[in-house]
matplotlib code that plots the C-alpha trace (Angstrom):
import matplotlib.pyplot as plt

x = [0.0, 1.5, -0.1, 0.8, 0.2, -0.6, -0.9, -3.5, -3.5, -6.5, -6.3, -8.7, -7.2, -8.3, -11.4, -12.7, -12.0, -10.0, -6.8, -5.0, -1.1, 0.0, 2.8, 3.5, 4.7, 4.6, 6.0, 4.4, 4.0, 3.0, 0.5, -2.2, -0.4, 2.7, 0.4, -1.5, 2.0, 3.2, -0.3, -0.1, 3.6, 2.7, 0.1, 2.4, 5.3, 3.2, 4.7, 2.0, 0.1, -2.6, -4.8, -7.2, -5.2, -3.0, -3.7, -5.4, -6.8, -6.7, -9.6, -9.0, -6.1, -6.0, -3.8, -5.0, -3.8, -4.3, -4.1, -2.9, -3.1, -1.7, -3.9, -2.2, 1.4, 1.9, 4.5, 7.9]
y = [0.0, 3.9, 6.9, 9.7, 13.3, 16.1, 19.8, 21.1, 25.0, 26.7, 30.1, 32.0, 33.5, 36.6, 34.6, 33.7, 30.2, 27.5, 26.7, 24.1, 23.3, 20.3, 19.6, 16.2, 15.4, 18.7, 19.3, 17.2, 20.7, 22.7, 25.5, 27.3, 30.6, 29.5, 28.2, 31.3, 33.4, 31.1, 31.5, 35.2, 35.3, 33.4, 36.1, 38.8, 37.4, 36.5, 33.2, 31.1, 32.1, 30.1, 30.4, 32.2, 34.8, 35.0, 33.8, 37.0, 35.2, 32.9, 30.1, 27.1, 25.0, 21.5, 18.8, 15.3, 12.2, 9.0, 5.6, 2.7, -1.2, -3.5, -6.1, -7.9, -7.6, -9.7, -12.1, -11.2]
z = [0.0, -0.8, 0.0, -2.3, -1.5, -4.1, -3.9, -5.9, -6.3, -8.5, -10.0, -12.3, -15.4, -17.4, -19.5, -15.8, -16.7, -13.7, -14.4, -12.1, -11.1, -9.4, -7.4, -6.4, -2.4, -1.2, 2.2, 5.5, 7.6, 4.5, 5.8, 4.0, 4.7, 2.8, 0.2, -0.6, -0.4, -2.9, -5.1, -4.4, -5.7, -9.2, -10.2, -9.3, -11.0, -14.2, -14.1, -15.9, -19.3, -20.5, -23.6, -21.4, -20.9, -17.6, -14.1, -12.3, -9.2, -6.5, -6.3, -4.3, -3.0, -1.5, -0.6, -2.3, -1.0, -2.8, -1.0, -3.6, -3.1, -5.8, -6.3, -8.9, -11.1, -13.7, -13.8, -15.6]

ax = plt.figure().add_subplot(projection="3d")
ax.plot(x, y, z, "-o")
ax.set_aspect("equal")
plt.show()
C-alpha cells in the first residue's frame, strides 16, 4: 500500500475560466499561509500564461492524498 500526496493549487485566469497546477509530495507541515503566499507570488510574477489569458486570481487549494493497493502484477 503507498499513500501519495498532491498539492493542488486553482487560479482564475483573465477569460474567468479554472486553471489548475499540481505539485507532487509537497512538504508534511505545509501550511495554507505558505500556500497562498506562494499563489499570491505566481500572479504577481506573471509566471504562468494560458490560452485564457494570464492567471489574475486565486480560487482554491488543497492537498489530495491517494491511498494505492496493488492487487495484482503480472508475472515477468
Amino acid at each position: 500500500m503507498a499513500i501519495t500526496r498532491t498539492l493542488r493549487m486553482s487560479f482564475r485566469n483573465e477569460a474567468g475560466k479554472t486553471v489548475s497546477i499540481s505539485l507532487d509530495n509537497p512538504k508534511e507541515d505545509l501550511t495554507a499561509a505558505a500556500v497562498e503566499a506562494a499563489m499570491d507570488l505566481i500572479i504577481a510574477k506573471n509566471i504562468f500564461t494560458t490560452s485564457g489569458g494570464d492567471l489574475v486570481s486565486k480560487y482554491d487549494a488543497k492537498i489530495i492524498s491517494t491511498d494505492t493497493t496493488d492487487l495484482y502484477t503480472p508475472p515477468v
